[in-house]
C-alpha positions as CSV (number, residue, x, y, z in Angstrom):
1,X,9.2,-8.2,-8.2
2,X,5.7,-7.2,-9.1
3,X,5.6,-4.3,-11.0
4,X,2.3,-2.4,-12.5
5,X,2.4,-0.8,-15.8
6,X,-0.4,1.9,-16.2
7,X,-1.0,2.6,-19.7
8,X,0.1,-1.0,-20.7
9,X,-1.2,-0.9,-24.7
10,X,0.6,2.4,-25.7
11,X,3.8,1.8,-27.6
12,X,6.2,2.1,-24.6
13,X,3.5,0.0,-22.3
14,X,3.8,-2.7,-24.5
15,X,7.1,-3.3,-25.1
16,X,7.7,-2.7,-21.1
17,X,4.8,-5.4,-20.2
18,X,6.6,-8.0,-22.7
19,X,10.2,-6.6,-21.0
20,X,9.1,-6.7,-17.6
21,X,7.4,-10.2,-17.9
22,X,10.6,-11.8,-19.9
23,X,12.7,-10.5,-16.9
24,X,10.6,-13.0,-14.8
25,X,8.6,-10.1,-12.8
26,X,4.6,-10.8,-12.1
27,X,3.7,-8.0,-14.6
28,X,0.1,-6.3,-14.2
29,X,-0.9,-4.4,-16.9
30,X,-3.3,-1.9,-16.7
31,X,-5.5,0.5,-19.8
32,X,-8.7,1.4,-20.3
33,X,-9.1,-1.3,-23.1
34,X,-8.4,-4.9,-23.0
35,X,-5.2,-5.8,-25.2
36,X,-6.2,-7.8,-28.7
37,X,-3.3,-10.0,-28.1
38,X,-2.8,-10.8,-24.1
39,X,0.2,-12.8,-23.3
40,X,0.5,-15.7,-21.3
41,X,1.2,-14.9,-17.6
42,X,0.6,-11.2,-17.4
43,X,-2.7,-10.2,-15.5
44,X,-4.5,-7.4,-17.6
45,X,-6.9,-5.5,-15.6
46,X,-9.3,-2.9,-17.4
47,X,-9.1,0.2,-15.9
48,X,-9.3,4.1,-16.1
49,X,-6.7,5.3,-13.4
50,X,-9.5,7.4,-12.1
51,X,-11.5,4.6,-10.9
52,X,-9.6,4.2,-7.4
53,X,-11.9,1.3,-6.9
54,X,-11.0,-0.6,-9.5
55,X,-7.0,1.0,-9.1
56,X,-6.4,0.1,-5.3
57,X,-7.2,-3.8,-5.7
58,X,-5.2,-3.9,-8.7
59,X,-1.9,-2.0,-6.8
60,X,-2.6,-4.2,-3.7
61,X,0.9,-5.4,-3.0
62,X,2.6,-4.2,-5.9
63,X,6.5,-3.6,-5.4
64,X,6.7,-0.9,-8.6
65,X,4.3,1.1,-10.0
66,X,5.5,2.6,-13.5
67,X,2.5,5.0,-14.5
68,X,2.6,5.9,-18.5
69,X,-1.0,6.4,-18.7
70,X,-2.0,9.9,-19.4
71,X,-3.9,11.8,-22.7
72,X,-1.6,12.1,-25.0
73,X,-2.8,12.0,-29.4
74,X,-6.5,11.8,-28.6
75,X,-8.6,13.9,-31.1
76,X,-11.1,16.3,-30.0
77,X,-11.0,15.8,-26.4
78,X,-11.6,19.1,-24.3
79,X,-9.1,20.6,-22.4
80,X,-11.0,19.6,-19.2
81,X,-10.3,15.7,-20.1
82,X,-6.1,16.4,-20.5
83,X,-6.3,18.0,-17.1
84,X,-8.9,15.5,-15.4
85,X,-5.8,12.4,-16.7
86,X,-2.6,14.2,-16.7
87,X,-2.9,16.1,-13.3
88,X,-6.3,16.1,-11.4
89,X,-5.9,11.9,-10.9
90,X,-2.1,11.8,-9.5
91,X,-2.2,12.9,-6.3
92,X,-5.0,10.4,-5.7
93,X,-3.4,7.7,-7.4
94,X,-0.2,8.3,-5.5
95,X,-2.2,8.0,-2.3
96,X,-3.7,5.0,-3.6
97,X,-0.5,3.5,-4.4
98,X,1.4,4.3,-1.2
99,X,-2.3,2.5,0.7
100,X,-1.7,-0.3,-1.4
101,X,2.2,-0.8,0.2
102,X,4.0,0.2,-3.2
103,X,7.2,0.5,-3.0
104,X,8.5,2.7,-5.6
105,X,6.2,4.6,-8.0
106,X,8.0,6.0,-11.0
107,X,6.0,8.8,-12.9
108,X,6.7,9.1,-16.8
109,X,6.8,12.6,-17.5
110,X,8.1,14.0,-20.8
111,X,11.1,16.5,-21.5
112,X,8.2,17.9,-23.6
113,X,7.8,20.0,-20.5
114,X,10.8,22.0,-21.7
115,X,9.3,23.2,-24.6
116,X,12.2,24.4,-27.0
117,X,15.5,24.8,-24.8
118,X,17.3,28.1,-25.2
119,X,20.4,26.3,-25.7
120,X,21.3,22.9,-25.9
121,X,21.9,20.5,-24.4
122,X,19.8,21.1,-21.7
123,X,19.1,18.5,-18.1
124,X,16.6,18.5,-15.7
125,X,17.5,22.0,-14.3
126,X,16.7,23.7,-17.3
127,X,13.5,26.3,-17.8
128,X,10.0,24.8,-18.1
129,X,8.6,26.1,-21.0
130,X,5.9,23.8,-22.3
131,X,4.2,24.8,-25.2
132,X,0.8,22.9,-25.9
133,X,-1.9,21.5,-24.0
134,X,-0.3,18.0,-23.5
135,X,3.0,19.4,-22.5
136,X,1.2,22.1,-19.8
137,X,-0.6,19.3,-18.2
138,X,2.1,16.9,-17.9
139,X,4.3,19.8,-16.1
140,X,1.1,20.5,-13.7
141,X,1.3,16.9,-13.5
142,X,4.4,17.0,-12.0
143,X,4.2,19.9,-10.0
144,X,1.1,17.5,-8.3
145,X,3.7,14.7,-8.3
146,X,6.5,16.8,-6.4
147,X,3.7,17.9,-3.9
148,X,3.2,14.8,-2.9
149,X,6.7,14.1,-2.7
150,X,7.0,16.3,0.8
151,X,4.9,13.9,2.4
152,X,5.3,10.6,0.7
153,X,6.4,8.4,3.6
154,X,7.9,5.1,3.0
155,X,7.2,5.2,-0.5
156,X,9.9,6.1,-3.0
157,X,9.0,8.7,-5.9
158,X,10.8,8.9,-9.2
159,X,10.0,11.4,-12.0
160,X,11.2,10.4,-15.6
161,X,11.3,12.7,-18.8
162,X,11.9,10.2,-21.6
163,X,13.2,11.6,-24.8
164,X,11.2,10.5,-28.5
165,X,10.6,6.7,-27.6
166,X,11.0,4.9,-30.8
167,X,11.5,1.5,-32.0
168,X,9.3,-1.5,-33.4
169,X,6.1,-0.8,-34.0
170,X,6.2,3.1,-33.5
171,X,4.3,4.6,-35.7
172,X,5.8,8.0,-35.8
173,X,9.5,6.4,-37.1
174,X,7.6,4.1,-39.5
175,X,6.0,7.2,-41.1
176,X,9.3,9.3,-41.5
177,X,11.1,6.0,-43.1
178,X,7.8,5.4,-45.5
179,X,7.7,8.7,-46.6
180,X,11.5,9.1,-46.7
181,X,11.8,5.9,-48.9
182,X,9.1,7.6,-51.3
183,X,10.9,11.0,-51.1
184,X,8.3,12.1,-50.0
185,X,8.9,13.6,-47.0
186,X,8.6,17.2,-46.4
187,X,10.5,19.4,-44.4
188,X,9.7,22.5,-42.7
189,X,12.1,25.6,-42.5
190,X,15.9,25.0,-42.3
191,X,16.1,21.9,-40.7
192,X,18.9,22.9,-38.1
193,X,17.0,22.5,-34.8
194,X,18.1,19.5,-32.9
195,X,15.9,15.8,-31.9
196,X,16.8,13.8,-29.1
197,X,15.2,10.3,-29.7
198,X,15.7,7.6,-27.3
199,X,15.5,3.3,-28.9
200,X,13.4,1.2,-26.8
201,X,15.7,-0.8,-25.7
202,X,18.0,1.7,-24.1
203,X,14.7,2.7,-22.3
204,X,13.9,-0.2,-20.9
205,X,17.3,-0.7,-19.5
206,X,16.9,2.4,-17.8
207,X,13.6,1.4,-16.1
208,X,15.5,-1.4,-15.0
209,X,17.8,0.5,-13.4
210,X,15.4,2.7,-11.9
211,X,13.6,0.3,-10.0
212,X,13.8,0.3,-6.1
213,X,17.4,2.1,-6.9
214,X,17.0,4.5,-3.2
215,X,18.9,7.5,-4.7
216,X,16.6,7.8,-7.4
217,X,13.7,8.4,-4.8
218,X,12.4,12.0,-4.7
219,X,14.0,12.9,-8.2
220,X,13.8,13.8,-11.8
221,X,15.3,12.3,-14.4
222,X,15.5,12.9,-18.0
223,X,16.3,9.3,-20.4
224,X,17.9,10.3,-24.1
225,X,19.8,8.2,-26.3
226,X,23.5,8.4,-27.0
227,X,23.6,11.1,-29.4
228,X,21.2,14.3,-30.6
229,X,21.0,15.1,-34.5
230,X,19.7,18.0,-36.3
231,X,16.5,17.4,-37.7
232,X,18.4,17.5,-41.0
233,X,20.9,15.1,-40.1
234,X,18.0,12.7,-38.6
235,X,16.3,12.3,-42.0
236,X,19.6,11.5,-43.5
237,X,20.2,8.7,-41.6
238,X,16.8,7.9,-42.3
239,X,17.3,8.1,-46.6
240,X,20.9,5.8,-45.8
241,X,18.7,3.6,-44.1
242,X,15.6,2.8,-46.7
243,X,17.9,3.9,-49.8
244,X,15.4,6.8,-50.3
245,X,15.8,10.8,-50.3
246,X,14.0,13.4,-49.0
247,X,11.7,15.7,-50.2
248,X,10.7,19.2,-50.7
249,X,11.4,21.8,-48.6
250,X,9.0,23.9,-47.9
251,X,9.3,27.3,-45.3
252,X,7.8,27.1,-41.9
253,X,5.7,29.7,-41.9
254,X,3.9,28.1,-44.7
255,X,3.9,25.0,-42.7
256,X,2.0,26.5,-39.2
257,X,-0.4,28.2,-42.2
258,X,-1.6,24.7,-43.3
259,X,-1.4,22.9,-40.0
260,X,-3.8,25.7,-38.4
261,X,-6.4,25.3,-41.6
262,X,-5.8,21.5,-41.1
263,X,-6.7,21.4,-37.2
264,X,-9.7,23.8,-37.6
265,X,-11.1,21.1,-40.6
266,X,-9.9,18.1,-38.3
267,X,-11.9,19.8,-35.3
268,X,-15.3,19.8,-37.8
269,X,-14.5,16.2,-39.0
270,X,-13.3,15.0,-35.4
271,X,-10.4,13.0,-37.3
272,X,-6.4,13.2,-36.9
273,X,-5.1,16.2,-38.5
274,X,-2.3,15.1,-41.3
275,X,0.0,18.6,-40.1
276,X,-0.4,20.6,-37.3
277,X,1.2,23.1,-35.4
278,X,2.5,20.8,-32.5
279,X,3.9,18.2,-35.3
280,X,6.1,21.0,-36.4
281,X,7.6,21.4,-33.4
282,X,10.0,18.1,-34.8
283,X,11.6,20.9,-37.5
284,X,11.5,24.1,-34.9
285,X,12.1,22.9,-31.3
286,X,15.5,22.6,-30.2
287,X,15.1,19.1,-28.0
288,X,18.9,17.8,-27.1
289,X,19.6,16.9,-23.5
290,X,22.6,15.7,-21.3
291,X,22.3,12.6,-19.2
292,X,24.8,12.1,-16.7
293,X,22.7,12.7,-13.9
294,X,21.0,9.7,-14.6
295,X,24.6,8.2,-15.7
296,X,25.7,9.2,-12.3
297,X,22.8,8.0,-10.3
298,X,21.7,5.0,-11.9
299,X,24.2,3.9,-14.4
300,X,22.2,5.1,-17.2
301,X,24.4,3.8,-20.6
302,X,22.4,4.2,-23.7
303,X,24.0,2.5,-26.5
304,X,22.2,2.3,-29.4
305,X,22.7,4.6,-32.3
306,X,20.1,6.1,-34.4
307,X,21.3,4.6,-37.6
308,X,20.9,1.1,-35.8
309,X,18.0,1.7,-34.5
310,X,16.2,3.4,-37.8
311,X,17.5,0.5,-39.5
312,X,15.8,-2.0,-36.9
313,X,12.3,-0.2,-37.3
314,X,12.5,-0.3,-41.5
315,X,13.8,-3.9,-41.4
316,X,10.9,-5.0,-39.3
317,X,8.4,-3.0,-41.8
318,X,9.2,-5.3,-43.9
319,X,7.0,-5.3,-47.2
320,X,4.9,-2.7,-44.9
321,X,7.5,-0.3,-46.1
């Protein structure tokens, strides 16, 4: 198949280009930036998915369309420029896309759109409730995707709420395992609220699954790995893996306290914030989901562990640790 990967140098967009392309598809990968590194027989194409002109020639023909790209961790970008990426360009680019003959289009969501869950484990019919700005605009996002959906043709429409990605070369997982192998990791409040992360890997073999799979068009579904943890239980496995311990505990409301002082000096300094109040959603949102719809649909089998998979990521930090 061809298939088109928007947002190609993220973490996921990476791993799914090199995925894609070893799986013998003619793999077009789009971003705003050229990648450092291109590989050998994937076709990068510079582009912001606003720029229909530059989008339509590069979906010309494209079987697949899996669109990751959206404003996720940027620093200091208005609100205005989170709603101008995560919802104002979909409906265009879906009318794009189905111009262009595509196929399928799969839109990566996030199950960030359901906030914290009242109880858990939730699935894709539980409460919207998003919380922050990225999470609001990627559920207007898809409330803009489903609209489309009533008139989409012959072109299939997927929604997917991935879980916490991690794997090789996430950044996120390599700072909880540095910090845990330092004991110095900090945790917020009590620690009992529940994470969902997803490996790579398990991902990917859902997108393959996914792809031009009929009774997946004009759903949602949500991708999690095998098992949820407490947030307690996750840095655990974490200390088992590097041989470290964790740190102090300190009480939430302490924690919101510092990340609000942090964002308003990160705001004035336009840098990263090291806390802030949406990373503490890891130690207060309750984030566990159950996948048999996709199970059911699609065959969707995640298998690997988070123990494996934690032990993967610090193996491959190697002296980085």
């Amino acid at each position: 198949m061809r298939v088109v990967v928007t947002g190609a140098q993220g973490f996921v967009g990476r791993h799914l280009v090199e995925h894609l392309h070893g799986r013998g598809h003619a793999v077009t990968a789009v971003d705003v930036v050229r990648p450092a590194a291109a590989t050998p027989g994937v076709n990068y194409v510079a582009a912001d998915i606003r720029q229909l002109d530059h989008m339509g020639p590069a979906l010309a023909g494209a079987d697949v369309v899996v669109h990751l790209a959206s404003a996720h961790l940027q620093v200091g970008l208005p609100e205005s420029f989170y709603q101008s990426v995560n919802v104002e360009s979909l409906y265009p680019l879906l009318e794009t896309a189905r111009a262009a003959g595509v196929r399928h289009f799969i839109h990566t969501s996030s199950v960030g759109v359901h906030g914290s869950l009242p109880t858990v484990p939730g699935n894709e019919d539980s409460p919207l409730a998003p919380e922050n700005l990225y999470e609001r605009t990627k559920a207007a996002g898809e409330a803009e995707v489903r609209r489309f959906m009533e008139q989409a043709g012959p072109m299939g429409v997927t929604i997917l709420r991935p879980a916490w990605i991690y794997g090789v070369g996430d950044s996120r997982t390599e700072k909880i395992l540095r910090a845990v192998s330092r004991g110095r990791f900090v945790t917020f409040g009590e620690g009992r609220n529940h994470r969902h992360p997803i490996h790579i890997d398990d991902y990917l073999a859902g997108q393959d699954r996914v792809m031009l799979e009929p009774k997946t068009f004009g759903r949602t579904y949500i991708l999690a790995g095998p098992q949820y943890l407490t947030a307690n239980e996750l840095i655990a496995v974490a200390a088992r893996v590097t041989g470290g311990r964790p740190g102090i505990r300190v009480p939430l409301g302490v924690g919101y306290a510092a990340g609000a002082a942090a964002e308003a000096l990160a705001r004035v300094l336009r840098v990263s914030p090291p806390i802030s109040r949406r990373t503490l959603a890891f130690f207060s949102n309750e984030n566990a989901f159950d996948t048999s719809r996709a199970r059911s649909d699609f065959g969707f089998a995640p298998r690997i562990d988070v123990e494996h998979g934690f032990a993967q990521v610090w193996a491959a930090m190697g002296t980085r640790g």
